[in-house]
N, C-alpha and C positions, 0 to 999 in steps of 0.2 A: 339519682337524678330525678327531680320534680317535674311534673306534667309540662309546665312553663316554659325549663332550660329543653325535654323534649320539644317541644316544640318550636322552640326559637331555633334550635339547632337543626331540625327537619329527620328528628330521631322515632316520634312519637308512633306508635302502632294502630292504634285506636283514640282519634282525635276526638271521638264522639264521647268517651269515658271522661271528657274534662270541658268541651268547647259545648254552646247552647244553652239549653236550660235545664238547671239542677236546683232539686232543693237546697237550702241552708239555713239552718237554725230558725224554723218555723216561715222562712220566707226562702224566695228564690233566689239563684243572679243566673243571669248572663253573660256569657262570657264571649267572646268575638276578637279572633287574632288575625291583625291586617296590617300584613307589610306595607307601607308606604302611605297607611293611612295619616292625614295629620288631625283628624277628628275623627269622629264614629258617633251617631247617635240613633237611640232605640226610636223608630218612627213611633210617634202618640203620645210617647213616654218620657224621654228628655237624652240631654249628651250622656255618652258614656265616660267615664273613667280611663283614663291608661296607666294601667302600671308601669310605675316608676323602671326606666330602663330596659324597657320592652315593646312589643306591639299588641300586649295583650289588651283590651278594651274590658270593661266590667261596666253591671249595672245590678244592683238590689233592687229588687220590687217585695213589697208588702201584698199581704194576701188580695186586697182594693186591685193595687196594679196589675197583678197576674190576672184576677178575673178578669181583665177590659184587655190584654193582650193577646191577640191571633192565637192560633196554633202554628201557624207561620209567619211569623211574625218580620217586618221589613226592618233592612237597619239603611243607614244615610250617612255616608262618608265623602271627606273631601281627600283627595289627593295630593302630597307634597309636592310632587313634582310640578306641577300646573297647576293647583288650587280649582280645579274643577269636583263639582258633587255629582254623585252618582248614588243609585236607589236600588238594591234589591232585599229580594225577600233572601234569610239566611238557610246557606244549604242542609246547614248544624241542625237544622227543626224539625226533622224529617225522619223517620223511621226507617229498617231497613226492607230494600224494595223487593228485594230477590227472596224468591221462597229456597224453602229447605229442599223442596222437591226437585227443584231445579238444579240446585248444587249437586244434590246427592246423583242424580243423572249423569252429568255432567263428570264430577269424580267418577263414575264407574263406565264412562266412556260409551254413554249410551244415551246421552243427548243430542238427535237427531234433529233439533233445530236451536243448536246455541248459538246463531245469530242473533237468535230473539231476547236472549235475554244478556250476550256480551256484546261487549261494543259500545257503542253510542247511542242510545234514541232518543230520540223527541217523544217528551209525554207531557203528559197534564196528569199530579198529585192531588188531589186537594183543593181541584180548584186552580192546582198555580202549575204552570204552563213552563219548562223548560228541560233540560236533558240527563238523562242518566246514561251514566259513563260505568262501565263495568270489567274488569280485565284481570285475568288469569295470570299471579306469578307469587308463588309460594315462595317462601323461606330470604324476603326484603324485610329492612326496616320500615320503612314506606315508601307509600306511592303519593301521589300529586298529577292532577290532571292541573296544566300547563296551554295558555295559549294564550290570543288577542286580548282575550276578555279579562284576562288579570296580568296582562304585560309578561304573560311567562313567567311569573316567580313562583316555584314549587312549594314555597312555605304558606302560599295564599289558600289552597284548595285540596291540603290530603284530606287521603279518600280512607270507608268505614273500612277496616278489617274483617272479614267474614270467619275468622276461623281454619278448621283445618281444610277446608275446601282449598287454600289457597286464592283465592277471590277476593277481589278489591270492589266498592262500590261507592259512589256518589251523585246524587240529583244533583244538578246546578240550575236553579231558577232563570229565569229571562235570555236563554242560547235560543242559538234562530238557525236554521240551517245555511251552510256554509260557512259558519265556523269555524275555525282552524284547533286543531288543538293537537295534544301528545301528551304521553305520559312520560314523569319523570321519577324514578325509582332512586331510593338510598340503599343499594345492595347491601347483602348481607354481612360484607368487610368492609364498607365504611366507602363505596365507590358510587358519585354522581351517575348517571344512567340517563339519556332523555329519547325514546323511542317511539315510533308509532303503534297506532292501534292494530291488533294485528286482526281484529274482527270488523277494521275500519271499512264502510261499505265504499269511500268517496274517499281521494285521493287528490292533494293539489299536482299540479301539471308538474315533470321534470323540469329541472332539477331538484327543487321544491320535495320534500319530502312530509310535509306534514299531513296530521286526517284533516278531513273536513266531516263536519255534523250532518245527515243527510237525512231529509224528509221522508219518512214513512212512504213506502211505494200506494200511489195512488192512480197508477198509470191504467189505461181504462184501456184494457184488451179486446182483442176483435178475432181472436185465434181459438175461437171456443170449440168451431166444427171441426178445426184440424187437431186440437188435444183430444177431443171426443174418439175421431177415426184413429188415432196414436194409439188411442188403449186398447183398441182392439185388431192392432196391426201384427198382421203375419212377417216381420222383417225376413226371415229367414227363405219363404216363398216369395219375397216381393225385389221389383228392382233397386238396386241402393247403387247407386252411381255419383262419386264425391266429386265435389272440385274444389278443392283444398286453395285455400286463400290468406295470405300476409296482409292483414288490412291497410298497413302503413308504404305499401309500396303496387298494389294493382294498379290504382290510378295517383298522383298527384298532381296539384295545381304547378302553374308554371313558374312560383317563386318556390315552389318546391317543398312546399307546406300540406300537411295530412289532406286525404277527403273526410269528413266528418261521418258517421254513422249516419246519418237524415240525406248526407250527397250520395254517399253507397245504396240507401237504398229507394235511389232515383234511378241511379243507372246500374248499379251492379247487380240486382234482384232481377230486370229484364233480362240484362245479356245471361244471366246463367237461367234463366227458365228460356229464354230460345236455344240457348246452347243444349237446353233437355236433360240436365243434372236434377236428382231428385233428393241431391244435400249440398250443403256449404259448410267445409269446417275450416273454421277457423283457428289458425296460430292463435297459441294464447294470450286472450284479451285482458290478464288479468294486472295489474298496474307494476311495471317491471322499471327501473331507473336508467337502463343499459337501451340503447334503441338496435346496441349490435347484437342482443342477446337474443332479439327476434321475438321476446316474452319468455324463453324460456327459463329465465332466472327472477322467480315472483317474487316482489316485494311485498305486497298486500293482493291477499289470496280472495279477499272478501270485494275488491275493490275493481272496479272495470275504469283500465288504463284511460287518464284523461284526453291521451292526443287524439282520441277521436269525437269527444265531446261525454255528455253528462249520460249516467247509466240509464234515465230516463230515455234517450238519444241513441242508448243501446238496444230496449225492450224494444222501441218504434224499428231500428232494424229486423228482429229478429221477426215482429208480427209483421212484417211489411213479408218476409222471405215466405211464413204461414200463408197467409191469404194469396200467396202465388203456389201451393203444392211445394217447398221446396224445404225439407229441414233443414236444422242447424245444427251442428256436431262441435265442440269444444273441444282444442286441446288442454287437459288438463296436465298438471308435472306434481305428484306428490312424493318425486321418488329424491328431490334435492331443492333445496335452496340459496340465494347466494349468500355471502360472509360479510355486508351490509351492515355498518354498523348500525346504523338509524333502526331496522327492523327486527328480523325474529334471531338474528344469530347472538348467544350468547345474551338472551332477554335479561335476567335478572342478574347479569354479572357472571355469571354460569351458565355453562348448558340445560336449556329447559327444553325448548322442542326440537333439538339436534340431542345424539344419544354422544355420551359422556366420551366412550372412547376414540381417541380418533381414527383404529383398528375397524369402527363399527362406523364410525358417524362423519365421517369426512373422503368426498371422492379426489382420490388423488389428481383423476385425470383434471375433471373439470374445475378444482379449485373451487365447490361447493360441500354446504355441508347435509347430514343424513338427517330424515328426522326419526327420532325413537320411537319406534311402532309396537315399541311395548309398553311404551307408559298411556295409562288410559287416557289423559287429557288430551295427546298430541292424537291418540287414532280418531278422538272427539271433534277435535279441529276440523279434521280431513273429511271424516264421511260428511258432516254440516255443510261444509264445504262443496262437496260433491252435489248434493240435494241444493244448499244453496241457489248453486246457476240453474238447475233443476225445475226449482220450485220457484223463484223468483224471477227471471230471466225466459222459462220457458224453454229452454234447454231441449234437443232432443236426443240426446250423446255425448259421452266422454268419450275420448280419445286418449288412453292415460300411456302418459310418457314414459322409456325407459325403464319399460317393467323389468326387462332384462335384469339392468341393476341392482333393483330390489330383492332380484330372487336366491341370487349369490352373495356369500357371505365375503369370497373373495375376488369379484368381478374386480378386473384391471386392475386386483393385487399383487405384488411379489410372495412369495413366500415368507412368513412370519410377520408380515402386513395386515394377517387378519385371525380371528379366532374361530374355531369349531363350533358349532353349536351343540348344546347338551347333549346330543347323542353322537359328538364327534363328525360330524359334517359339516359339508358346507352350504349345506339351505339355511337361508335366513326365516328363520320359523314365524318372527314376528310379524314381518314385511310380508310372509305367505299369510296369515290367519288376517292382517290388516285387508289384504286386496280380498281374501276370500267375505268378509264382512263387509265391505265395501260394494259389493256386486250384489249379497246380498239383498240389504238395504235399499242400491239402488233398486234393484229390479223390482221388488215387492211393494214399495210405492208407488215406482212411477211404470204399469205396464207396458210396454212398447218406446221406453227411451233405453237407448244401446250402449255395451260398451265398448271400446275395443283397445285391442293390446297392443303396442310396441311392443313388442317381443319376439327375439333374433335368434335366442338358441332353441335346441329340442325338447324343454320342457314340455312335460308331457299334460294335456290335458286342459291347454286354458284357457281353452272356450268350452269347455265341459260343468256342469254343476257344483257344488264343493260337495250335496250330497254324494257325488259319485265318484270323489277324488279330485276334482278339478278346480282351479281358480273361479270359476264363474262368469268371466267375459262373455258376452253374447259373440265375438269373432276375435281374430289377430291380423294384424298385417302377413303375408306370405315372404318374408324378406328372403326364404330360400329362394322361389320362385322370381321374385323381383332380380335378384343377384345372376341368376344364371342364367334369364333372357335375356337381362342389358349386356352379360357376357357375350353372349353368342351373337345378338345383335350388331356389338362391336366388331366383332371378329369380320374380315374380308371374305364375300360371300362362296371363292375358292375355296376358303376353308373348312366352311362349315359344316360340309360332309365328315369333317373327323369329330365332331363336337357333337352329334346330334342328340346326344343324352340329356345333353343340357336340356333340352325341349321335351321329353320323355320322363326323365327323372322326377320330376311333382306326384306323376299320378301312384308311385309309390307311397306318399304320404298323405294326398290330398285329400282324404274322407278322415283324415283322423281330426281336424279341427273345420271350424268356421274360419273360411278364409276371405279375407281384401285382399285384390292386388293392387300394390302402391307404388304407382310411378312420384315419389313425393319430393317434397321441398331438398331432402337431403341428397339426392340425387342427380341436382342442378348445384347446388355448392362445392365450396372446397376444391377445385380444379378439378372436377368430374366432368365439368362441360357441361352447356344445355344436353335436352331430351336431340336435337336436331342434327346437334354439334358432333356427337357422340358415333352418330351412325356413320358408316364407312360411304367410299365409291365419290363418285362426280356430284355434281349438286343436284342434277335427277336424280342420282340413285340414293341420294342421301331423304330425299323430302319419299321416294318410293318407300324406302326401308321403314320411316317414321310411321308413312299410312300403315304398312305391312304390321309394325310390333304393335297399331295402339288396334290395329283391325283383330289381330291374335287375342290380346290382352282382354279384350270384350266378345270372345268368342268361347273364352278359358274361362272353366266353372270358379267363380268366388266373383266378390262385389269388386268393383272397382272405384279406383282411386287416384285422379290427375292432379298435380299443382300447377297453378294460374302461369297463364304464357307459354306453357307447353300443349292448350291447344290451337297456335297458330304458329307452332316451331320459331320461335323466339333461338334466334341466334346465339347468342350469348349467356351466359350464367346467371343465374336469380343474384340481384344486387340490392339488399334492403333497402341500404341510401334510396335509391332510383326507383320509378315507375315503373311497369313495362314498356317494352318499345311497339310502341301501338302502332306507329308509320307503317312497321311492315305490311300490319291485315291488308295495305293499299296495294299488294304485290301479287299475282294470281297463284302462285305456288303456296302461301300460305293460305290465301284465303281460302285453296284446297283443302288443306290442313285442317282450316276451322270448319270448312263445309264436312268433312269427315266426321270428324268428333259430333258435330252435330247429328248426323244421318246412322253413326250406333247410337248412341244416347235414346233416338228414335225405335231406331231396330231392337234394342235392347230393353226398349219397355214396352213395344207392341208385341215383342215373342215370348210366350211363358218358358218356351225350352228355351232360353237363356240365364234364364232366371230361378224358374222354380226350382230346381233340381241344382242350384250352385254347392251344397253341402251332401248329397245324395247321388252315389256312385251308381245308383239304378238311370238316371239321365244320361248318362256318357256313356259313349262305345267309341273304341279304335274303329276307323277303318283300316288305315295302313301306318301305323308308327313306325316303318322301317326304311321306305328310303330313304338312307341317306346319301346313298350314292346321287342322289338328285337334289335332296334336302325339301321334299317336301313331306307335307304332315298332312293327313287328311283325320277326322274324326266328325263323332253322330250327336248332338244334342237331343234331347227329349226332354217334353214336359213331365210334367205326373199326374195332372188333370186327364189327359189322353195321350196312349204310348205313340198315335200313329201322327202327333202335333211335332214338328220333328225339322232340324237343319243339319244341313251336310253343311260343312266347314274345312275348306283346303288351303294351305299355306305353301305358294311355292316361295323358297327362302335364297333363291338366287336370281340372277337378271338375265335369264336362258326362260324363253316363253317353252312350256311342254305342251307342244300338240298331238293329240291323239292320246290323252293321259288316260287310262282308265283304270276306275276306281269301282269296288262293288257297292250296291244303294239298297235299302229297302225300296219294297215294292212300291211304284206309284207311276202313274201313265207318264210322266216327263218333272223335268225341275226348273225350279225358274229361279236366273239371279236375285237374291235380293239385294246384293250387294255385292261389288265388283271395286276393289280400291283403286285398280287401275284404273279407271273410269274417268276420262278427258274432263267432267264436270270436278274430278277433283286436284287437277292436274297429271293425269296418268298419260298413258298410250295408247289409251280405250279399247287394248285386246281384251278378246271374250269370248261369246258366245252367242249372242245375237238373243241374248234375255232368256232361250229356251233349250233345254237340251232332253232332247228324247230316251226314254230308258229301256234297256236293249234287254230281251233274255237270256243271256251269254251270263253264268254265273261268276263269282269273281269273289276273290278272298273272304268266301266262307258265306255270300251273299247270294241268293238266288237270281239277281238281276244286277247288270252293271249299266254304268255310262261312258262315255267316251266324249272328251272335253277338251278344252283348250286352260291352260293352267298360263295367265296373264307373269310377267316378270315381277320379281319384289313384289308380290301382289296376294290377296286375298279374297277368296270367294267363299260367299254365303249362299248356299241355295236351299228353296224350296219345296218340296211337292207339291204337283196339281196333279189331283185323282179327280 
């Protein structure tokens, strides 16, 4: 088959080896294949030729012609369809743009920023001013970038061959951003293909699937003192306190349409810096087709969802969150993607960045697929990716999804569902050295940006270094912990004296990782009930219990972590469709609730013994883990700054007030509430102690000095020394 019938048939490999400018027989021609052309002519030079039963165009030039002709030379064609002319320069003229170094990176999975060189961008060649289009998929006949600007016909615009890289390239002169475009592949058995960019930075709005061409970030930041204090942030001494956010459902307008990124941050960047959060992470923003999937099945990983406006409209969120103190944490999901056909499932007709078998590479449960974390180009993707929102976005944390999955070769398998790994186990080796690289990476760029783990079972070690064996996550979620306070919580306050392990049970394991506790999104879904719903007793003792677990939750070593609406005890279940139900804040029981949350978030970043010591089993002491014939809990925070910096913290966990409770104290002349959940200003019964309690000499479990208190119902107390 001749260059030509390639061509005309959309078979051809390398268009560049036949289309442009070649010598012949002491002169040149030109050559230019344009479907639906009804003329073609070399601009300066004259009409071109078409051969006979084709859409090839030709042109001779004599040694004269060539001299006077560009290096880019413009060609000038009319249209059948409409008999309209149109002018550009041809993309055929052009050398190839992508270095060897770049490929060779890239193939060895060690291209830390192939954003830059895949995907779409706008540049100027030569003087000439349009886009180069780039995209990874090895073993096609070819590719064709496809869109407005050539009516979508894939025979108009295939792109250069690169060789064994697997890499497809083309400039196209005169694109503008916002662009539409996608590629259209001829697989390698002979099947049409028409997909998005999967490096595509801009996304049209659902249901729409196509890329859009997106301008060079030129977005003029103002976040330069808080990336400054980032690199040389202590996370692990400082306070992190999240309020984990669904951006498509905090607020919406009343025809029930998104708030944009520029309205959030109007009003959403106030209320969480008075609410006193010192992050916002956000569900993933990354362009997903599904509005029920919540983002977590990404369609374009590179691209920031457009229902809340333009990425540019996302940067202004995130420095607007900066210049208030408050970072921003991303969920990101590299552990699955959906089965879409428009995007990365199944790219070149085949499995390219999902892994071949579906043993390995397909999750049963969720009806998504894996991606290969042993092929270098797909773990390429991911780390770019990672850095990506990082680097461009100003990112201050991953949040990386379902690491669980990854870690196991047979998570939510049957038996003979999945395969051993080389040494007969079931650790996913590849999926382990991908996250282990991935943390890496991040951390060694970007000092002081976090990451942290979804992660549910006891693997061991993964907020530890990978030099020491470990994953390398700077923390994990505590979902044991999560799990067996909402347990107990649950449970009717009669009973809890048989359960008291629940509350005990952590600090067996508590210093082996960096811990969050996550009261999160998944925890309001699924018929689990709100945070409010959940708690037992009358509707006092329900909004008591709430103050009582989130007063506990911020008094218990590791960072914490609230999702939106759970802090004004939001009645009902997290519904993406919907808003929150704001109405309620107008009710004094919740507004307790938000007065709460507020007044730790406070407590919590004015006290170093809250904080510093969250991963450091030298801060915590029991005072009395034992009754539970009563069900309360008392114990000692410390800082590390100074041992005698220090809060007593009591929990009584039934709605029976204990008078005369006495507890032993380190030494100090009296203790002052700092906090009282019962306390009338949050809707409580405002038992107490009248702010101050005296410290007695009478020694007491193991303490040279005791107190003797009043222990408020459902309630929690923080106290002080004054020496």
């Amino acid at each position: 088959m001749n260059h030509l019938e390639r061509l005309q048939q959309g078979r051809h490999h390398d268009p560049f080896d036949y289309l442009g400018r070649h010598p012949l027989n002491k002169g040149w021609i030109i050559r230019a294949f344009m479907p639906n052309a009804e003329k073609v002519e070399l601009l300066g030079i004259g009409a071109m030729n078409r051969v006979e039963g084709s859409d090839l165009f030709v042109i001779r030039l004599d040694k004269t012609q060539h001299e006077q002709l560009p290096l880019h030379y413009e060609l000038r064609w009319q249209e059948k369809h409409d008999g309209s002319w149109h002018q550009a320069v041809s993309p055929y003229s052009f050398d190839p743009q992508l270095s060897d170094w770049d490929l060779h990176l890239f193939n060895e999975g060690k291209h830390h920023h192939a954003w830059r060189f895949l995907g779409a961008r706008l540049k100027e060649i030569d003087g000439v001013s349009g886009c180069l289009f780039s995209v990874w998929a090895p073993h096609v006949q070819r590719i064709s970038i496809v869109g407005d600007f050539n009516g979508w016909n894939g025979l108009r615009h295939p792109m250069r061959n690169r060789g064994h890289s697997g890499v497809w390239e083309l400039f196209i002169p005169g694109l503008h951003p916002g662009d539409s475009y996608k590629y259209e592949l001829f697989s390698h058995d002979g099947h049409l293909i028409t997909k998005t960019d999967p490096y595509a930075q801009r996304m049209a709005m659902r249901p729409d699937t196509t890329s859009l061409i997106t301008a060079a970030d030129n977005y003029d930041w103002e976040d330069n003192g808080w990336i400054e204090n980032r690199n040389h942030w202590d996370w692990q001494r400082s306070p992190v306190s999240i309020y984990e956010l669904h951006p498509g459902s905090w607020r919406q307008h009343e025809d029930g349409s998104f708030y944009t990124w520029l309205e959030m941050a109007e009003e959403l960047v106030p209320y969480v810096k008075e609410l006193g959060y010192t992050h916002i992470e956000l569900l993933p923003v990354m362009e997903h087709p599904l509005d029920e999937s919540w983002g977590y099945q990404v369609s374009g990983y590179y691209a920031p969802t457009a229902r809340f406006g333009s990425p540019d409209d996302l940067r202004h969120f995130i420095d607007a969150c900066h210049q208030q103190d408050i970072g921003v944490l991303l969920d990101w999901v590299p552990a699955h993607f959906p089965k879409d056909e428009f995007a990365l499932a199944r790219f070149t007709g085949e499995p390219l960045y999902e892994h071949a078998d579906p043993r390995k590479g397909e999750h049963r449960d969720w009806g998504t697929l894996i991606f290969d974390f042993g092929r270098n180009e797909v773990r390429n993707f991911l780390i770019s990716n990672a850095l990506y929102w990082i680097e461009e976005f100003h990112i201050d944390g991953l949040r990386v999804d379902a690491v669980a999955s990854m870690l196991y070769l047979d998570y939510s398998r049957e038996d003979g569902d999945w395969t051993p790994n080389e040494f007969g186990g079931r650790e996913h080796l590849e999926a382990i050295s991908f996250l282990r690289e991935m943390n890496e990476v991040v951390h060694s760029n970007f000092p002081g940006v976090i990451t942290v783990a979804e992660e549910s079972t006891a693997w061991p070690m993964v907020s530890r270094p990978p030099y020491m064996g470990g994953l390398g996550f700077s923390m994990k979620w505590n979902m044991g912990w999560m799990h067996d306070t909402l347990s107990y919580m649950e449970t009717d306050p009669i009973y809890r004296k048989y359960h008291h392990d629940k509350l005990t049970f952590s600090q067996l394991y508590l210093w082996t990782e960096n811990f969050v506790l996550p009261f999160s999104h998944d925890e309001v879904v699924h018929l689990k009930r709100s945070m409010l719903d959940k708690m037992p007793g009358d509707v006092w003792q329900r909004f008591a219990n709430l103050r009582l677990l989130y007063a506990y939750q911020y008094a218990h070593p590791g960072k914490k972590l609230l999702f939106m609406g759970s802090e004004f005890g939001q009645w009902t279940e997290w519904d993406a469709k919907s808003a929150l139900d704001w109405p309620l804040m107008e009710f004094p029981d919740h507004q307790g609730v938000h007065k709460l949350v507020t007044d730790l978030n406070r407590l919590y970043r004015n006290e170093a013994s809250l904080y510093q010591t969250d991963f450091d089993s030298e801060g915590f002491q029991w005072i009395d883990c034992h009754d539970s014939e009563q069900s309360v809990l008392s114990f000692v925070r410390r800082s590390s700054d100074n041992p005698e910096d220090l809060l007593l913290c009591l929990f009584n966990f039934t709605p029976v007030p204990r008078l005369g409770y006495r507890i032993g104290v380190p030494a100090a002349e009296c203790y002052q509430e700092c906090l009282n959940s019962d306390s009338s200003w949050y809707g409580g019964s405002n038992t107490g102690n009248a702010g101050y309690i005296e410290v007695q000499d009478t020694p007491w479990m193991g303490f040279d000095h005791s107190i003797e208190l009043t222990l408020p119902p459902l309630a929690a107390l923080i106290l002080k020394p004054k020496r």
